[in-house]
Every structure is written in structure tokens, then in C-alpha cells.
Backbone as a printed PyTorch tensor [residue, N CA C, xyz], in Angstrom:
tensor([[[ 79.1210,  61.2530, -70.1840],
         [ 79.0620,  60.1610, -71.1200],
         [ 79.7910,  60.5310, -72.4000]],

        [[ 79.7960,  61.9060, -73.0990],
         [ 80.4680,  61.9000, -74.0370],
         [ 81.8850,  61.9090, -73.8770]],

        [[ 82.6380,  62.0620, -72.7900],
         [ 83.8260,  61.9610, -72.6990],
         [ 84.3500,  60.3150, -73.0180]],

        [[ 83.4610,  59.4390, -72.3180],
         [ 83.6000,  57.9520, -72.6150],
         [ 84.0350,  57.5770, -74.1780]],

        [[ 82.8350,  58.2410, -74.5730],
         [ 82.3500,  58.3450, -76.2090],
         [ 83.9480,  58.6120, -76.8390]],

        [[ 83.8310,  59.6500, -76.4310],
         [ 85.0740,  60.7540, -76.9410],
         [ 86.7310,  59.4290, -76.8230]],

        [[ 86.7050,  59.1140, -75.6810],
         [ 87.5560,  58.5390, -75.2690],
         [ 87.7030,  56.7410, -76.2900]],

        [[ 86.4160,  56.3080, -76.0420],
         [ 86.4830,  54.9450, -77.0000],
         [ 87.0380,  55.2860, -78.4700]],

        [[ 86.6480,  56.6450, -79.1880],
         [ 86.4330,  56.7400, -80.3360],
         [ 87.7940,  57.0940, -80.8950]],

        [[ 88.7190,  58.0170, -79.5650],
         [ 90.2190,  58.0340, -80.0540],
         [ 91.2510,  56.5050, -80.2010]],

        [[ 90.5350,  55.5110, -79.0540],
         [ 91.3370,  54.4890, -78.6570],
         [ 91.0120,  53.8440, -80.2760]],

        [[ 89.9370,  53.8380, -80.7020],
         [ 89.9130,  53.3730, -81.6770],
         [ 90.5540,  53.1840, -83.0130]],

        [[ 90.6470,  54.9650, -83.1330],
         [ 91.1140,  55.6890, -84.2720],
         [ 92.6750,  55.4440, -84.3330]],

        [[ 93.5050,  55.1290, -82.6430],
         [ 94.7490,  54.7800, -82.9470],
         [ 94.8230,  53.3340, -83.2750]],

        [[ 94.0360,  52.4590, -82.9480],
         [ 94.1830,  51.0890, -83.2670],
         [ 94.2960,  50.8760, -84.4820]],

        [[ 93.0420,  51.4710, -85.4780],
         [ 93.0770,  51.2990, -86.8790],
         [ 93.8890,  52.0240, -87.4550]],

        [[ 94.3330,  53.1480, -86.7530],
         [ 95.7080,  53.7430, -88.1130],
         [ 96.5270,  52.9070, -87.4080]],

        [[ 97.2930,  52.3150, -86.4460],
         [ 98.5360,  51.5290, -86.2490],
         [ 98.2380,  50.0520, -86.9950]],

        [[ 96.7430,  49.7940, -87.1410],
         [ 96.7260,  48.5980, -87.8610],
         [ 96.7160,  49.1120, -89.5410]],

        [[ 96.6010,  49.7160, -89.6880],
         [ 97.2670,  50.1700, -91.5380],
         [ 98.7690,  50.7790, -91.7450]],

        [[ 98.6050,  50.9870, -90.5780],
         [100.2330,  51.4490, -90.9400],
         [101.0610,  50.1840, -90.7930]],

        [[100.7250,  49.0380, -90.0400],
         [101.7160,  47.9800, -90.5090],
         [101.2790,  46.8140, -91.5850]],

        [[100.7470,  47.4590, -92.3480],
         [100.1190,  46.6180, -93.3490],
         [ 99.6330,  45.0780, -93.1390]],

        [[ 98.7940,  45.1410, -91.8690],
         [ 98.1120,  44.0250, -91.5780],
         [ 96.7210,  44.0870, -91.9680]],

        [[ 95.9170,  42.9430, -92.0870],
         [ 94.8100,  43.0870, -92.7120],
         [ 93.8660,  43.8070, -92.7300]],

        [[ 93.0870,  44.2590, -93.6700],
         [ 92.2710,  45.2040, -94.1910],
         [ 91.2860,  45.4400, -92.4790]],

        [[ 91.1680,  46.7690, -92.1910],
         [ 89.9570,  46.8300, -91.1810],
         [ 88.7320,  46.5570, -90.9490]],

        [[ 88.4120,  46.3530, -92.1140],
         [ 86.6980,  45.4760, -92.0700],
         [ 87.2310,  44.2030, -91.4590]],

        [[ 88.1630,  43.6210, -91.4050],
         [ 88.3120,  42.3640, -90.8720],
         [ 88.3180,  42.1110, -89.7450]],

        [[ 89.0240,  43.7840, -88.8100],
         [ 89.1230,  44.2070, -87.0920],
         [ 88.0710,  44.7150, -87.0030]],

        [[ 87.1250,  45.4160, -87.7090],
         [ 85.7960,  45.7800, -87.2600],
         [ 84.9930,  44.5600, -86.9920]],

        [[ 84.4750,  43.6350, -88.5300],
         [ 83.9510,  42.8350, -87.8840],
         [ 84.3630,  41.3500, -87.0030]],

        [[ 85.6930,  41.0660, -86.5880],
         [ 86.0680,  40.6820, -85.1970],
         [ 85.6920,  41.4710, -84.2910]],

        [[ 85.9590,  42.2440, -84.0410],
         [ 85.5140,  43.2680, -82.8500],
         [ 83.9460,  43.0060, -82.6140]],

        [[ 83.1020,  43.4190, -83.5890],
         [ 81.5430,  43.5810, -83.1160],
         [ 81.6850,  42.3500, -82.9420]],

        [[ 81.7300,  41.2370, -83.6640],
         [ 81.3270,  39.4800, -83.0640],
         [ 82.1440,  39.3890, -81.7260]],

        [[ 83.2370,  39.3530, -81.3450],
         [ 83.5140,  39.4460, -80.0680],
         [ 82.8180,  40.1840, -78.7430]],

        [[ 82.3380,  41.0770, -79.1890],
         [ 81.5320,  42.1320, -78.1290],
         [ 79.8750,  41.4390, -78.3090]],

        [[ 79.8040,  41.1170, -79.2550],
         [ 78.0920,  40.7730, -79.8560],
         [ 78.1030,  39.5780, -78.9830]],

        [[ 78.7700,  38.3790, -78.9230],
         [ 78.6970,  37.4490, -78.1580],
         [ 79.4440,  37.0540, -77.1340]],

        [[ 79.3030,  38.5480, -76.6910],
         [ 80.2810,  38.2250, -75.1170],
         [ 79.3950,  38.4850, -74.1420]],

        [[ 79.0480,  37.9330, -73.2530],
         [ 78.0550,  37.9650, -71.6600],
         [ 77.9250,  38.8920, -71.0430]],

        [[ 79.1320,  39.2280, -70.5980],
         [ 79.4560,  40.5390, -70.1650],
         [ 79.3270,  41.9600, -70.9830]],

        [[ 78.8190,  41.8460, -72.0690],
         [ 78.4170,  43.0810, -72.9860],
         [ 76.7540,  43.2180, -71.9280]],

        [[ 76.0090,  42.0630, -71.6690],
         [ 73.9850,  42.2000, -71.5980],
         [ 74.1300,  42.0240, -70.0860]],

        [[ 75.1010,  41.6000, -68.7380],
         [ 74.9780,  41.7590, -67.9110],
         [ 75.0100,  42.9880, -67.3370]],

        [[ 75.2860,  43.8400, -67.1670],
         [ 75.2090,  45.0920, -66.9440],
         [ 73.8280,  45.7820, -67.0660]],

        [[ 73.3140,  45.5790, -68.0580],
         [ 72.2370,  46.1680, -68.2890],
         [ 70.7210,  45.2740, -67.7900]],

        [[ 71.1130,  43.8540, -68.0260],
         [ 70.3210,  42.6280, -67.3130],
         [ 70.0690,  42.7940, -65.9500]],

        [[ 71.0510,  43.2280, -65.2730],
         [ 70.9050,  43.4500, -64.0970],
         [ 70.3260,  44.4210, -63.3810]],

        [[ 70.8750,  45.5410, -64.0970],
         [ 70.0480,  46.8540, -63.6690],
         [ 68.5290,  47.0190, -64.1630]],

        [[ 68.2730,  45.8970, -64.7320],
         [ 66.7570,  45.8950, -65.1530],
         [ 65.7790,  45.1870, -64.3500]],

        [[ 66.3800,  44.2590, -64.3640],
         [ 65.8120,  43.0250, -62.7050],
         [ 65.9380,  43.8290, -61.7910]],

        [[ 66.7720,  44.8790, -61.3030],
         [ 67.0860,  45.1780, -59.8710],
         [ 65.7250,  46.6100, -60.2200]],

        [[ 65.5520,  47.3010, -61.0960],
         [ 64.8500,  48.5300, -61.1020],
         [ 63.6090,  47.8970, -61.3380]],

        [[ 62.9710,  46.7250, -61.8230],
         [ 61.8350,  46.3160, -61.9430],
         [ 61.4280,  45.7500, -60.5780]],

        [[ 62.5310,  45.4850, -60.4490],
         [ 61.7060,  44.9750, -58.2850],
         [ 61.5040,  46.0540, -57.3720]],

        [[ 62.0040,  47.3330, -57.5390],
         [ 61.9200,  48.6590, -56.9220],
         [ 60.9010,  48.9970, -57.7680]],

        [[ 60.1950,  48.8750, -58.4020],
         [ 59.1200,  49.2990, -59.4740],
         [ 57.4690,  48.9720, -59.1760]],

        [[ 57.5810,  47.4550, -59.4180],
         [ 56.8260,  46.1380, -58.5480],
         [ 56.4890,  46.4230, -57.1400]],

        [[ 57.3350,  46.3130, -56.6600],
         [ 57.2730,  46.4220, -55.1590],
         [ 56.9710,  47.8500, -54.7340]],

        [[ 56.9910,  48.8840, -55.4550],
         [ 56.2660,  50.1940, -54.7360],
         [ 54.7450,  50.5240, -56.0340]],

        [[ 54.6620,  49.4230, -56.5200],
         [ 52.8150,  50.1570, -56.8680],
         [ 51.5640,  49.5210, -56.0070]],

        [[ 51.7530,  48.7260, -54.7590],
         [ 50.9650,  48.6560, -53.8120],
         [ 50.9810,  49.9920, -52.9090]],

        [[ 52.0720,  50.5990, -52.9510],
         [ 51.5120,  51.7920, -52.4560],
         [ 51.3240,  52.9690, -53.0220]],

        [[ 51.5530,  52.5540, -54.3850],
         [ 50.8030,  53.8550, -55.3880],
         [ 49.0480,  53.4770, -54.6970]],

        [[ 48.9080,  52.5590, -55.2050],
         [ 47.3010,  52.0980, -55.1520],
         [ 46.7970,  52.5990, -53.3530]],

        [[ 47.6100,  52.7630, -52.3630],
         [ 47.3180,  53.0040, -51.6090],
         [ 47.2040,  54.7600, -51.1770]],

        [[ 47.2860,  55.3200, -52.2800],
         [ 47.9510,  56.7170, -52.3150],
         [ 49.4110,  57.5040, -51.8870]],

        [[ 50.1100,  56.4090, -51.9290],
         [ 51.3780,  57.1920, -51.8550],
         [ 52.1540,  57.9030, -52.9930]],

        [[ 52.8110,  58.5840, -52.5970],
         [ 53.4550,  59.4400, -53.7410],
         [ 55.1670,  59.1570, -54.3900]],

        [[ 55.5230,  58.8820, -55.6940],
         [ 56.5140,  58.6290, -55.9090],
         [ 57.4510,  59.5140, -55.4490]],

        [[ 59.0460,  59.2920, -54.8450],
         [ 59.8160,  60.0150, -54.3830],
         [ 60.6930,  60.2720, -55.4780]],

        [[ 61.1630,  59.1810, -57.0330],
         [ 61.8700,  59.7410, -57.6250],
         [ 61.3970,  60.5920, -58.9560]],

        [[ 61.4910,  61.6580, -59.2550],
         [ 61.1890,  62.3810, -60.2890],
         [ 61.0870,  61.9320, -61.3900]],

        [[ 61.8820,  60.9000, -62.0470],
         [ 61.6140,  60.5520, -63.0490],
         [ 60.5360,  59.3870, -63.3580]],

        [[ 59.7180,  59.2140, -61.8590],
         [ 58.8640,  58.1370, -62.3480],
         [ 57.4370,  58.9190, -61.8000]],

        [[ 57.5870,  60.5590, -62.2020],
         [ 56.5600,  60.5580, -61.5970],
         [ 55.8940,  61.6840, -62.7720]],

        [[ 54.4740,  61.6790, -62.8480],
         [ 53.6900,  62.4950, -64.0040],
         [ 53.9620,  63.7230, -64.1540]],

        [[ 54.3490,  64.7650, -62.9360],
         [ 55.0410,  66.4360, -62.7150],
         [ 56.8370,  66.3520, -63.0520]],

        [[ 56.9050,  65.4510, -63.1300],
         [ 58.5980,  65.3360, -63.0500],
         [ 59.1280,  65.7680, -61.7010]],

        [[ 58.7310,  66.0310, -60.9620],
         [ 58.9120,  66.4190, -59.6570],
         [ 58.4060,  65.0980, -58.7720]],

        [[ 59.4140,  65.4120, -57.8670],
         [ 59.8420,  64.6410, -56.7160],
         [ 58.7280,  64.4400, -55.4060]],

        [[ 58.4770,  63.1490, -55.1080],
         [ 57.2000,  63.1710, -54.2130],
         [ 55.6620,  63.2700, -54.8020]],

        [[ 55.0210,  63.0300, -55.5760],
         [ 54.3700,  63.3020, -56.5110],
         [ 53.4950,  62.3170, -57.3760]],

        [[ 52.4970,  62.5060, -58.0280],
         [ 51.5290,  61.4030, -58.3530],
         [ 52.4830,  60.3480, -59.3940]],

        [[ 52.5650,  59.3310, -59.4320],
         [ 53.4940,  58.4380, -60.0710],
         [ 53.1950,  58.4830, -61.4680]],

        [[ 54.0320,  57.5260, -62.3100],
         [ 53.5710,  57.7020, -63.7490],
         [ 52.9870,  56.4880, -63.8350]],

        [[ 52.0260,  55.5800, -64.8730],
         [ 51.2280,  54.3890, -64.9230],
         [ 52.4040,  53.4000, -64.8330]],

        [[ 52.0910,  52.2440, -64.4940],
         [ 52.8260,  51.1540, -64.1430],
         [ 53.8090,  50.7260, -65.7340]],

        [[ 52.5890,  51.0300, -67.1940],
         [ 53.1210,  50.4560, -68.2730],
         [ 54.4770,  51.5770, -68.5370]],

        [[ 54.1200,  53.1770, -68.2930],
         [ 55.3330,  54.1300, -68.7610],
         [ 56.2080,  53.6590, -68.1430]],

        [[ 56.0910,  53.0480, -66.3420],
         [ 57.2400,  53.3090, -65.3900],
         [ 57.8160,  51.9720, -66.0580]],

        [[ 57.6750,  50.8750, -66.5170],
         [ 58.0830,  50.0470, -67.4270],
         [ 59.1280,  49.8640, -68.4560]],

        [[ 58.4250,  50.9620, -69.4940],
         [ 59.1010,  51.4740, -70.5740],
         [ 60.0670,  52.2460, -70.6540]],

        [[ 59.8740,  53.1190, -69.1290],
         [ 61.1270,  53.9260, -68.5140],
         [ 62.3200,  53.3900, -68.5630]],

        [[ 61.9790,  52.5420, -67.8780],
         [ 63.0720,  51.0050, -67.1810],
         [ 63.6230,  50.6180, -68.0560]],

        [[ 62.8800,  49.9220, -69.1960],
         [ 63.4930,  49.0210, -70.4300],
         [ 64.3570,  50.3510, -71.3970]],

        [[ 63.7920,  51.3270, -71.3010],
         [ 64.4190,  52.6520, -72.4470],
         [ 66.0370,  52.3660, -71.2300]],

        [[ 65.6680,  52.7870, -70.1910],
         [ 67.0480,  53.0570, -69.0990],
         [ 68.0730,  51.7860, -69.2610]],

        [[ 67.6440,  50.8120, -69.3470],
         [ 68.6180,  49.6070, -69.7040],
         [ 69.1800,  49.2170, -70.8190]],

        [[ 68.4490,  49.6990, -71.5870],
         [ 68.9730,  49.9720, -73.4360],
         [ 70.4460,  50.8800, -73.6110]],

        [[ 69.8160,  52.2000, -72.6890],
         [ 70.4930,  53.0900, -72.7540],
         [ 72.1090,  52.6790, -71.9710]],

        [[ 72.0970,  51.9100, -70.9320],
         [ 73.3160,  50.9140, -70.1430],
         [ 73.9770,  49.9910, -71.2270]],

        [[ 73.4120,  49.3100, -71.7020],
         [ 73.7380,  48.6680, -72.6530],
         [ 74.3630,  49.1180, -73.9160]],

        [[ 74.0050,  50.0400, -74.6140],
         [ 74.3110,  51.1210, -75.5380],
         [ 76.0060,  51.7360, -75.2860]],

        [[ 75.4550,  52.7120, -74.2180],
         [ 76.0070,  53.8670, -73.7900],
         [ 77.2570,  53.2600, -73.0450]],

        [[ 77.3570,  52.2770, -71.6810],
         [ 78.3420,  51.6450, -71.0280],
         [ 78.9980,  50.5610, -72.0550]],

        [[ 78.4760,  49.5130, -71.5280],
         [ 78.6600,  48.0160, -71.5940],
         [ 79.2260,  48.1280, -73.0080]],

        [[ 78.6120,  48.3230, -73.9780],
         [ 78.8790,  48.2330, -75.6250],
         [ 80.3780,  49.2590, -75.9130]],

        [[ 80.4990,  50.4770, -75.3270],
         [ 81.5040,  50.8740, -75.2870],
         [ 82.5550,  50.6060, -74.7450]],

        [[ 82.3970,  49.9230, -73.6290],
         [ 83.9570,  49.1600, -72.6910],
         [ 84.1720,  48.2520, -73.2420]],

        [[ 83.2450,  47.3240, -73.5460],
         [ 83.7210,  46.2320, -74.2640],
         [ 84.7360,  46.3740, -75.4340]],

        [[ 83.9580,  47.4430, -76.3740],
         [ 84.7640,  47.4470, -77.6110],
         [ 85.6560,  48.1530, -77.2100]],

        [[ 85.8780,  48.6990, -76.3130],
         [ 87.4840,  49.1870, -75.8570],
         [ 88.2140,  48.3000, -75.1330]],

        [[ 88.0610,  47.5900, -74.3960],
         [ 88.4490,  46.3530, -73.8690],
         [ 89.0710,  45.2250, -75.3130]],

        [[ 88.5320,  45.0980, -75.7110],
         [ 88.5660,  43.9820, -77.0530],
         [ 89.2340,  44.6540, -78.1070]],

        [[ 89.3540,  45.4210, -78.6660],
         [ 90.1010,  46.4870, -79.2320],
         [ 91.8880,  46.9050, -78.7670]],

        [[ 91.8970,  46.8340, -77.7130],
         [ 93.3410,  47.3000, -76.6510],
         [ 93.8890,  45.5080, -76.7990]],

        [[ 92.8100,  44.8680, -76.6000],
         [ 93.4370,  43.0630, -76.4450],
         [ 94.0150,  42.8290, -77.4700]],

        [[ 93.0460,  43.0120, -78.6400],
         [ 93.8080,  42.8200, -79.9170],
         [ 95.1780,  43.6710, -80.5900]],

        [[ 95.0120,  45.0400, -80.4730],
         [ 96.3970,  45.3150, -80.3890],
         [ 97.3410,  44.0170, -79.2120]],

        [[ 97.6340,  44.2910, -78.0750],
         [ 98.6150,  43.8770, -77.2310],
         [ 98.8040,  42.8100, -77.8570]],

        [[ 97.9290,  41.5910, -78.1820],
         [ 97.9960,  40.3220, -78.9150],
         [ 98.9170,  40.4480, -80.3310]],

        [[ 98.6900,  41.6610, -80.3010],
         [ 99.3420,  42.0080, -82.1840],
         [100.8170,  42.4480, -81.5120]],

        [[101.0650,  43.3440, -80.5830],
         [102.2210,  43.4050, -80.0160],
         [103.0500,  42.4260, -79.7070]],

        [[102.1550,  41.4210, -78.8660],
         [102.8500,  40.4150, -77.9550],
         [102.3610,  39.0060, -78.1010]],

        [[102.5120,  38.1660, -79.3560],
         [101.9880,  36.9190, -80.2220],
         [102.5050,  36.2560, -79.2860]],

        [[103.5520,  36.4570, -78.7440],
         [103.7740,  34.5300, -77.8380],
         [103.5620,  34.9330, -75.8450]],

        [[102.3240,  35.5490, -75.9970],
         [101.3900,  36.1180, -74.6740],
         [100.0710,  36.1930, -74.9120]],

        [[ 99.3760,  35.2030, -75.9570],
         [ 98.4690,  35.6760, -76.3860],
         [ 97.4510,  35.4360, -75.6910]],

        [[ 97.4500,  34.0380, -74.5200],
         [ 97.0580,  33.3260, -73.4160],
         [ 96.6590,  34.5240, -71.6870]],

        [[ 98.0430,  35.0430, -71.9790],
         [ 97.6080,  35.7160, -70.9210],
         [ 97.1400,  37.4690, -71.0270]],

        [[ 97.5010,  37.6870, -72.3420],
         [ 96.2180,  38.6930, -72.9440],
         [ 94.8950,  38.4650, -73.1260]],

        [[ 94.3460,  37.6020, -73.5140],
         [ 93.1840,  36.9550, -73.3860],
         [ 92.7290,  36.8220, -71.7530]],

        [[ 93.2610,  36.3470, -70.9900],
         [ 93.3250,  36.2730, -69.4390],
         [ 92.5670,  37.6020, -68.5550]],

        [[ 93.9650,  38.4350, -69.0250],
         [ 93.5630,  39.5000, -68.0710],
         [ 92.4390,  40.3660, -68.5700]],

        [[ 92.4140,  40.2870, -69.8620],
         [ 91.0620,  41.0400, -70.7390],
         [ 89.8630,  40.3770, -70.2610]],

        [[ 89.8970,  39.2920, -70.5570],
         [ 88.4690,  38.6200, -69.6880],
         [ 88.4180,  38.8930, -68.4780]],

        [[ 89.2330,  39.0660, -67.3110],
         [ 89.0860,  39.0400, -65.9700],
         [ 89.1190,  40.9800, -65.8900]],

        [[ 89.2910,  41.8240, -66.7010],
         [ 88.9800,  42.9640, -66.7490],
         [ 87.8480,  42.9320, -66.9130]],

        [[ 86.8660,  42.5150, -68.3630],
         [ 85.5660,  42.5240, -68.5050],
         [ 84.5600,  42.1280, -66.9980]],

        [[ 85.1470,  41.2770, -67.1350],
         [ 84.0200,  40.7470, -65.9710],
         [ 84.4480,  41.5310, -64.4340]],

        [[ 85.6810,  42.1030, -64.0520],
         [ 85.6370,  42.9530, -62.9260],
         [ 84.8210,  44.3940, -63.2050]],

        [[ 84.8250,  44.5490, -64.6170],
         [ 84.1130,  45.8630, -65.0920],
         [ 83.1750,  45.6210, -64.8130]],

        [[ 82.2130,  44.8930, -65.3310],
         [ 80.8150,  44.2330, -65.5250],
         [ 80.2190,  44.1440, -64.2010]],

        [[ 80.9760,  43.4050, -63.2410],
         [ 80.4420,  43.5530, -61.8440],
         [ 80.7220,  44.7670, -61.4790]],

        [[ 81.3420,  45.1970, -61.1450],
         [ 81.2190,  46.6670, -60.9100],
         [ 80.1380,  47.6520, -61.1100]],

        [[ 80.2520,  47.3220, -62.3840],
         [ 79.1200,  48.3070, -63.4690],
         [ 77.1270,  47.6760, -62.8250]],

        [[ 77.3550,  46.5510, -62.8140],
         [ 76.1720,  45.8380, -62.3870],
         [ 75.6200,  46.5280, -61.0310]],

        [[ 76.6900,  46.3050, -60.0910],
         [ 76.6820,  46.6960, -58.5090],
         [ 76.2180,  48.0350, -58.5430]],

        [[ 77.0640,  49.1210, -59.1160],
         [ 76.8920,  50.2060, -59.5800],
         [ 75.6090,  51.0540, -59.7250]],

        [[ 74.8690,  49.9710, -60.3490],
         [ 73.6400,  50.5440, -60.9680],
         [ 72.5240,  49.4960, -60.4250]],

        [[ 72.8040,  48.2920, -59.5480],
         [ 71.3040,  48.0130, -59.3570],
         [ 71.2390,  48.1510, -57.6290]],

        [[ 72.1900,  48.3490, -57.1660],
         [ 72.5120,  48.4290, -55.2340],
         [ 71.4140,  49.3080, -54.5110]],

        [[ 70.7940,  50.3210, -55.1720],
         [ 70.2290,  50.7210, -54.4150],
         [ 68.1280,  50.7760, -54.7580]],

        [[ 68.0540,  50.1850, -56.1730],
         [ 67.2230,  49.4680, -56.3420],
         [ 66.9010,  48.3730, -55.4460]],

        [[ 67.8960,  47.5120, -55.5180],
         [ 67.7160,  46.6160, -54.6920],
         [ 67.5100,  46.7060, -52.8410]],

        [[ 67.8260,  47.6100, -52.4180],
         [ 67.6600,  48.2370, -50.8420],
         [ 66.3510,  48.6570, -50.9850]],

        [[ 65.7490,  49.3180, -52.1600],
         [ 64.7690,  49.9640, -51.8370],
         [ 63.8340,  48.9770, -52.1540]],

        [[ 63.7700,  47.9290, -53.7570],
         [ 63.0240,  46.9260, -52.7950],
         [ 62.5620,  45.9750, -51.7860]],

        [[ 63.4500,  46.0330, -50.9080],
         [ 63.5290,  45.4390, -49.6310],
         [ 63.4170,  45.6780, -48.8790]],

        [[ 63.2460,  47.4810, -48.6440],
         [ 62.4460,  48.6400, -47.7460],
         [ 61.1260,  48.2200, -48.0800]],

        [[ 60.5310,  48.7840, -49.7310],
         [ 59.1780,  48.1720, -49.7140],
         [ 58.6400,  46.8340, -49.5030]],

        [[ 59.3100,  45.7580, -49.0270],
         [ 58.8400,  44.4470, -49.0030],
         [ 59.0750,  44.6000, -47.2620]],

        [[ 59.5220,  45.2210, -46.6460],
         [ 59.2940,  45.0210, -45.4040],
         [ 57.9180,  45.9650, -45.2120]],

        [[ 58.1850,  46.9380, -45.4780],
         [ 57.2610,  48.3770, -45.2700],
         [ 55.9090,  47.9640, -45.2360]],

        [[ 55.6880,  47.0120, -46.3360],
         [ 54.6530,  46.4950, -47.3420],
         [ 54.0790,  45.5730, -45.9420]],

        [[ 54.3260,  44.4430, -45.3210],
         [ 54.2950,  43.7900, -44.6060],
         [ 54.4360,  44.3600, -43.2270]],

        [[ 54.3860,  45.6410, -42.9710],
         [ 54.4340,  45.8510, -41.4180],
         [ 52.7720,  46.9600, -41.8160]],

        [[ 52.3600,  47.4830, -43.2010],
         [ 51.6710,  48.0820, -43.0840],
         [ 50.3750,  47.1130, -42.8580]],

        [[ 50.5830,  45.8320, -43.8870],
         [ 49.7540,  44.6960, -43.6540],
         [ 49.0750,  44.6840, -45.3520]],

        [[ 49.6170,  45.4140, -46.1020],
         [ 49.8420,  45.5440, -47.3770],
         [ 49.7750,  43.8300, -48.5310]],

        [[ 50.7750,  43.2960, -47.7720],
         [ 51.0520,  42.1930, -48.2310],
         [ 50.7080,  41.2480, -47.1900]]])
């Protein structure tokens, strides 16, 4: 992750010195374009929206068999930190979740974007009579990112609640 970091923070640093070096408007003006563009873009909270729905149904769907004595298989949702093991309460494994989707949101989504939106606005500053199809492919980047990023992170949440919703129903659970 810090390479990401590392990586947004140079793309940045050349945007704003190439935007002072051609004496175009002051950077508080590209900063705050930038955050309002990223602040109300969709594709900044899908990513993390998703992986929250998809880890709360893998969540949900395996504390009928906490209650039945089964043991959590992933480490981080479980009271030893170890794998296979007495689970953590339904409210931590929760807070887990919501901290873990913050952290998507934060850490991914908030950083591509503003690198995404950042690179647009240069090219747009490069290329004024393309500004249509800079806008274009930047949006259809975001949102191929975004799905990606979504798929990425909720695919196997989602298998596993659908293991426990069968599992659940052949034990007689449900």
C-alpha cells in the first residue's frame, strides 16, 4: 500500500509543479477541484460499499454456526487471532468490517480516484479541444477500476456466503 501512496503522491507533486510552472491558476483552486470531483464521484464509495455488503453476508450467514459451536476459519475474526478458533462477538466482527471498508475507501478508492482526476486534468490542460474524450476515457477508467476493485474484494465473501446458506439448510439450520 505504501508504494500506491508513494506513487499517487509523486503523480501529484508533478501535476502541481507543471501547474505553477505555467502560470495557471493558483493550486488551491486544483486542490479544491480535485477533492469535489473525487468527493462526489460514485465510484470513489463503490468499492468499499460493496466489499461491505459482500463481508457482512459472509458474517451473517456464519453466526448460526457460531451458535452451533463451530469455529471461525479466518483469523482475523477470531478471539486467539488464530485460525479455526472461538470467533470474535458478532458487534467486534461488525466493527471489523466497517473499520475494513473505511480502510478500502481511504487507502484504494480515494487514492485512484485522485490520481485518475488529477492525470484528466492535466491531459485536459494539454489537450483543450479533446476535452470530451478525456472526460470519456477517465470515467470509463474509473468505473473499469471500481469494478474491478469491487470484484476484487467482495468474490469470495460472496461464495462463502452461499456455502453457508446452503450448508445452513442441508444441516437443517435454517
Amino acid at each position: 500500500m505504501g508504494r500506491v501512496l508513494c506513487v499517487a503522491f509523486a503523480v501529484l507533486t508533478l501535476l502541481w509543479t507543471s501547474s505553477v510552472s505555467a502560470q495557471e491558476p493558483p493550486a488551491a483552486s486544483f486542490v479544491s477541484d480535485l477533492v469535489k470531483s473525487v468527493v462526489f464521484d460514485p465510484t470513489t464509495y463503490a468499492p468499499a460499499i460493496v466489499a461491505y455488503g459482500a463481508t457482512r453476508l459472509d458474517w451473517e450467514s456464519s453466526q448460526v454456526f457460531f451458535q452451533h459451536g463451530f469455529a471461525e476459519h479466518n483469523a482475523r475474526y477470531t478471539v486467539s487471532g488464530i485460525g479455526d478458533s472461538v470467533a470474535i462477538s458478532h458487534r467486534a466482527g461488525n466493527l471489523r468490517i466497517a473499520a475494513d471498508s473505511l480502510a478500502v475507501l481511504l487507502k484504494l478508492s480515494v487514492v485512484h480516484n485522485v490520481t485518475e482526476r488529477a492525470v484528466e486534468r492535466v491531459l485536459i490542460r494539454r489537450y483543450p479541444n479533446h476535452q470530451k474524450l478525456v472526460r470519456v476515457v477517465g470515467l470509463v477508467e474509473r468505473i473499469v477500476g471500481t469494478s474491478y476493485l469491487s470484484i476484487t474484494l467482495s468474490a469470495k465473501h460472496v461464495r462463502q456466503w452461499q456455502q453457508n446458506e446452503r450448508l445452513a439448510r442441508q444441516l437443517g439450520y435454517k
